[in-house]
PAPAZA-770948 format. One record per residue (C-alpha): x, y, z. Coordinates in steps of 0.25 Angstrom, whole numbers. Layout:
BEGIN
+-------+-------+-------+
!    xx !    yy !    zz !
+-------+-------+-------+
!     X !     Y !     Z !
...
+-------+-------+-------+
//
This chain:
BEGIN
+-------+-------+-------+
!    xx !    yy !    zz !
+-------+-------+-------+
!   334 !   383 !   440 !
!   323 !   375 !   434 !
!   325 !   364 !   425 !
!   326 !   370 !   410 !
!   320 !   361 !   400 !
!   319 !   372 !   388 !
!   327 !   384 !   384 !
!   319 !   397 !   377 !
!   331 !   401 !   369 !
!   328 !   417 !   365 !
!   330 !   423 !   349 !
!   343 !   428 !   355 !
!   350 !   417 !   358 !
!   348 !   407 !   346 !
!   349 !   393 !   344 !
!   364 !   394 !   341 !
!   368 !   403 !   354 !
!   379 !   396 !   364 !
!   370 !   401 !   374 !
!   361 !   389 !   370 !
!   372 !   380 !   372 !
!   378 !   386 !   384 !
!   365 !   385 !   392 !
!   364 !   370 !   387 !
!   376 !   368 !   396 !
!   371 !   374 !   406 !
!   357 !   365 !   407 !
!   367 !   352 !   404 !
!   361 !   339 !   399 !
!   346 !   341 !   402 !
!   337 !   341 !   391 !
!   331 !   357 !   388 !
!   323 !   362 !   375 !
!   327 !   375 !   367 !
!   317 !   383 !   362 !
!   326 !   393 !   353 !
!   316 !   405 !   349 !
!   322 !   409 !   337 !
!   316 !   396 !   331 !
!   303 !   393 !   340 !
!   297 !   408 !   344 !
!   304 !   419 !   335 !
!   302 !   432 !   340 !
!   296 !   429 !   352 !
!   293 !   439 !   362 !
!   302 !   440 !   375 !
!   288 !   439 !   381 !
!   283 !   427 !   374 !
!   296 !   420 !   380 !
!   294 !   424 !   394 !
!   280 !   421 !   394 !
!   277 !   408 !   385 !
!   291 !   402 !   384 !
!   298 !   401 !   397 !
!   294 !   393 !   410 !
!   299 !   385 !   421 !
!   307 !   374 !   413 !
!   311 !   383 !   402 !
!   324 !   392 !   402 !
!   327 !   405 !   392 !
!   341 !   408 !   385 !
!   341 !   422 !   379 !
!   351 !   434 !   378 !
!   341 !   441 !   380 !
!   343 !   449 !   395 !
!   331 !   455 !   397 !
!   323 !   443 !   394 !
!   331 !   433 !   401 !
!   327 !   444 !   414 !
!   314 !   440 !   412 !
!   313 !   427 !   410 !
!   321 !   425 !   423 !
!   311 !   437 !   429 !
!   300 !   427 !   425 !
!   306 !   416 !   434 !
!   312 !   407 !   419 !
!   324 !   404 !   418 !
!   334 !   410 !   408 !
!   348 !   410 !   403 !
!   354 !   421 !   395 !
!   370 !   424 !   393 !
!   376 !   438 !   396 !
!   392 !   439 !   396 !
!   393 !   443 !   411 !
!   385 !   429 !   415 !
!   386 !   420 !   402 !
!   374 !   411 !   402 !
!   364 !   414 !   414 !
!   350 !   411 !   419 !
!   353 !   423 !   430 !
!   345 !   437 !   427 !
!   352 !   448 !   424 !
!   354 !   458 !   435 !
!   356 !   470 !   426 !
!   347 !   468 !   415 !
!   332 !   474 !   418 !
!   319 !   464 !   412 !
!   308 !   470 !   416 !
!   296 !   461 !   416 !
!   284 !   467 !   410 !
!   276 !   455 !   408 !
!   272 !   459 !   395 !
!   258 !   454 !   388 !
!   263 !   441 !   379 !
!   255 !   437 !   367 !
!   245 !   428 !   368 !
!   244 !   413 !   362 !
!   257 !   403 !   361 !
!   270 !   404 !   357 !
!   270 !   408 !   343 !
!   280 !   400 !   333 !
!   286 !   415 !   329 !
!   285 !   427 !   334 !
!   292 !   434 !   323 !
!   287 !   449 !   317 !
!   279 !   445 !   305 !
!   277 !   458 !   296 !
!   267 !   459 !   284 !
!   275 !   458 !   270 !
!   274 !   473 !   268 !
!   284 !   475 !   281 !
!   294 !   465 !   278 !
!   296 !   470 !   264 !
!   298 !   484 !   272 !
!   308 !   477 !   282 !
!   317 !   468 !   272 !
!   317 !   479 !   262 !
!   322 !   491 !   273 !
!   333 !   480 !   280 !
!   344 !   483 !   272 !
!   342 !   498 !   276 !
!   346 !   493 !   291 !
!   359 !   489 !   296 !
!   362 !   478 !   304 !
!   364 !   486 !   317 !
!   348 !   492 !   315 !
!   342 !   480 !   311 !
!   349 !   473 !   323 !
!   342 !   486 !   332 !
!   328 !   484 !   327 !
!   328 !   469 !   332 !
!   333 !   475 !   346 !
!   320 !   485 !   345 !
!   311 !   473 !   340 !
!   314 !   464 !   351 !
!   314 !   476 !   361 !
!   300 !   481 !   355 !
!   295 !   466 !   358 !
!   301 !   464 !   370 !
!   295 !   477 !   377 !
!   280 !   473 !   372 !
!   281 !   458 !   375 !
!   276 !   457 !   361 !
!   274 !   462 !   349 !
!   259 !   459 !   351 !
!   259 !   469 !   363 !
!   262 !   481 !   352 !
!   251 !   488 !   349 !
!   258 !   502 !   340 !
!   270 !   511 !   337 !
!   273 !   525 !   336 !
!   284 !   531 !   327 !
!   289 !   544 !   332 !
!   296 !   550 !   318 !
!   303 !   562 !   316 !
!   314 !   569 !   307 !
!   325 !   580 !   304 !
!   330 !   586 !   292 !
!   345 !   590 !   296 !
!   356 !   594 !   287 !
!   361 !   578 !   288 !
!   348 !   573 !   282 !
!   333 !   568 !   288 !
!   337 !   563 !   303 !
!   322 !   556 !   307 !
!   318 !   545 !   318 !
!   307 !   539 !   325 !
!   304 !   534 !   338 !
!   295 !   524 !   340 !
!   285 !   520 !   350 !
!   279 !   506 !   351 !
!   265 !   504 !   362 !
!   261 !   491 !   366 !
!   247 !   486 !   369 !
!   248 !   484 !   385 !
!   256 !   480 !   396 !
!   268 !   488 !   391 !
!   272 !   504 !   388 !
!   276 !   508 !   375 !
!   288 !   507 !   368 !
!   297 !   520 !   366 !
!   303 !   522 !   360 !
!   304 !   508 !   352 !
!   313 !   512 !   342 !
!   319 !   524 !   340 !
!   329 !   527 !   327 !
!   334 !   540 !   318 !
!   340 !   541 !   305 !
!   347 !   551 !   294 !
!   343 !   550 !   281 !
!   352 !   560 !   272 !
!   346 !   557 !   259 !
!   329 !   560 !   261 !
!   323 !   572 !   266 !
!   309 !   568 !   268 !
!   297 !   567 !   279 !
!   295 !   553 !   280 !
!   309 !   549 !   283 !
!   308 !   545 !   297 !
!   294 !   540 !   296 !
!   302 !   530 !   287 !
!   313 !   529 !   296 !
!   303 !   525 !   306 !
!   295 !   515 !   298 !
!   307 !   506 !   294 !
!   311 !   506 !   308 !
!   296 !   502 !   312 !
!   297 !   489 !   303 !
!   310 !   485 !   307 !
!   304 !   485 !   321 !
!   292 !   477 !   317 !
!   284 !   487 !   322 !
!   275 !   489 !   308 !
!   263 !   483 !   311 !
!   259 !   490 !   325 !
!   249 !   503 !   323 !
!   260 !   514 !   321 !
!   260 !   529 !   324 !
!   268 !   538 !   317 !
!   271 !   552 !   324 !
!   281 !   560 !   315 !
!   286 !   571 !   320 !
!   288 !   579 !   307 !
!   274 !   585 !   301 !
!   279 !   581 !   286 !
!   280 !   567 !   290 !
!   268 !   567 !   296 !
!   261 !   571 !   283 !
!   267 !   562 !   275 !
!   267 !   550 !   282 !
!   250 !   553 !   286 !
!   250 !   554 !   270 !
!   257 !   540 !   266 !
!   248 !   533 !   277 !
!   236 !   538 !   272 !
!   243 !   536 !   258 !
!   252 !   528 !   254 !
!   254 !   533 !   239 !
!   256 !   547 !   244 !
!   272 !   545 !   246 !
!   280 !   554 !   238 !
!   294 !   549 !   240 !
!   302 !   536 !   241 !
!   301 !   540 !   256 !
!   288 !   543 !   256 !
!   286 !   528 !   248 !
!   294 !   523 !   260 !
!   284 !   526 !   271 !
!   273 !   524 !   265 !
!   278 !   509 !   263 !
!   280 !   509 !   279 !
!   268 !   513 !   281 !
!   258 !   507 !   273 !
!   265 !   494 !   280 !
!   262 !   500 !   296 !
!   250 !   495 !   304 !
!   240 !   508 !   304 !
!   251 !   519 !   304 !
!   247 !   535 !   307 !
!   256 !   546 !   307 !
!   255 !   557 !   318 !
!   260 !   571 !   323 !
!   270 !   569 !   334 !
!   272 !   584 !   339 !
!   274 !   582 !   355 !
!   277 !   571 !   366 !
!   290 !   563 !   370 !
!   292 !   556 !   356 !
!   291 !   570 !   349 !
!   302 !   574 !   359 !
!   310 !   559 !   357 !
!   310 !   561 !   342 !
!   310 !   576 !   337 !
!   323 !   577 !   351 !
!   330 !   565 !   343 !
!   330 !   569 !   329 !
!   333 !   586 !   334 !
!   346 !   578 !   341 !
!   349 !   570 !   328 !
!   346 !   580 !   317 !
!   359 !   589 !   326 !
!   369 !   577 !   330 !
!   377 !   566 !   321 !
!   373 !   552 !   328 !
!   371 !   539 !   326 !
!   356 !   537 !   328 !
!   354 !   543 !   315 !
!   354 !   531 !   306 !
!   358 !   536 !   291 !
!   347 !   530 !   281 !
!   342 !   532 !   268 !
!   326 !   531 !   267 !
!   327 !   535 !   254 !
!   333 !   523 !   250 !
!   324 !   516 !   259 !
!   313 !   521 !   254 !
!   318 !   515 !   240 !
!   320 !   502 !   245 !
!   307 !   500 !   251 !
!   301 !   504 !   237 !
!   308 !   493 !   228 !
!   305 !   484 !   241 !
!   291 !   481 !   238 !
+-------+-------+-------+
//
């Protein structure tokens, strides 16, 4: 083992962790710098760490498996904690960190490299949070860092697709999108990126999903990328083509709703989607859900939304 002389400590450990104290045992009395991310690098990109950060005489603590794969791939030395093992700088055997040697960002390390929306989004965001519980909230940070980790950066994201569809059934509206993110090179797309459905018993109208969606795209940070809107649903279509070219055309609270969402979008266009493998995914998904009680349907209220958003200005 090389002789460590500073420890990248990842987000997801933190400065108060007893991992940090328990891998200061294990270097004994000799002098080491921390580098706690949280406060130094914010947001920084896995890729950022492996490629600007780490070296011959540094270390990285993280509970994050995959990463700690491929910091060791790379020949650094890193320590994560697993129950089996405890603390250990070993790889492990049964986790899979394939190295794709993504593009990184040119320039130094930035001071922070936390999402910076426009004013217009993070009025949307905060006004919509109390609509989300804890255990969504806690899912779209999980989709956020996947999203970033699989193009390196968020730099290397070049537009989004929204596949959106919905189902009158005697419940109410069940609608959902699926959504498809592309990068600029060295990597595939992303699909689907995000994928979620819902039941709304009060509202029976064609822009439901479309809101569905758009929330979702926020929450994902995803708002300022070209976006793509393929609806499913010709009534959607219409209406949402109209409130792009228009904004004041929006009849309803509902209708107020999206064309809020998008007026906030980077260069939005709504399309036919009639044919392919995310026609299939969608309109198969929401024929199983308008005919089964399950769990993937989250109960909503965009009505009530949709009035929030309009005190919220």
């Amino acid at each position: 083992m090389n002789r460590i002389e500073r420890v990248v400590v990842d987000e997801c450990v933190g400065q108060e962790s007893p991992l940090v104290g328990q891998l200061c045992e294990r270097l004994g009395e000799r002098p080491v710098k921390f580098v706690f991310l949280a406060t130094e690098h914010p947001g920084i990109p896995d890729i950022e760490i492996l490629d600007k950060l780490l070296d011959v005489r540094s270390a990285l603590l993280t509970q994050d498996r995959v990463l700690h794969n491929l910091a060791i791939g790379r020949g650094f030395q890193s320590f994560v904690h697993t129950p089996e093992s405890g603390l250990t700088d070993r790889r492990l055997v049964h986790v899979s960190a394939s190295d794709k040697h993504l593009p990184v960002a040119s320039g130094a390390l930035r001071d922070s490299y936390r999402h910076q929306s426009n004013p217009e989004a993070r009025a949307i965001t905060e006004c919509l949070y109390s609509f989300l519980s804890a255990h969504q909230l806690k899912q779209f940070r999980t989709k956020r860092r996947r999203i970033r980790a699989h193009f390196g950066s968020p730099d290397n994201i070049v537009a989004a697709a929204l596949t959106i569809g919905q189902r009158r059934t005697t419940q109410g509206m069940v609608g959902g999108y699926v959504l498809k993110v592309d990068a600029r090179h060295g990597v595939k797309s992303l699909f689907p990126a995000s994928e979620s459905y819902f039941l709304d018993r009060a509202v029976n109208e064609p822009l439901q999903a479309t809101c569905w969606a758009l929330v979702h795209l926020f929450q994902l940070q995803l708002q300022s990328y070209p976006l793509t809107l393929y609806h499913i649903d010709s009534a959607a279509l219409a209406r949402c083509t109209a409130l792009i070219d228009d904004r004041d055309a929006a009849a309803t609270a509902v209708e107020r709703m999206a064309a809020r969402l998008l007026a906030a979008l980077s260069r939005p266009k709504a399309a036919e989607c009639t044919k392919g493998r995310f026609f299939d995914r969608a309109s198969d998904k929401l024929s199983q859900l308008a005919r089964f009680a399950t769990n993937e349907l989250v109960p909503v209220d965009l009505e009530a939304m949709a009035a929030a958003l309009s005190s919220h200005g």
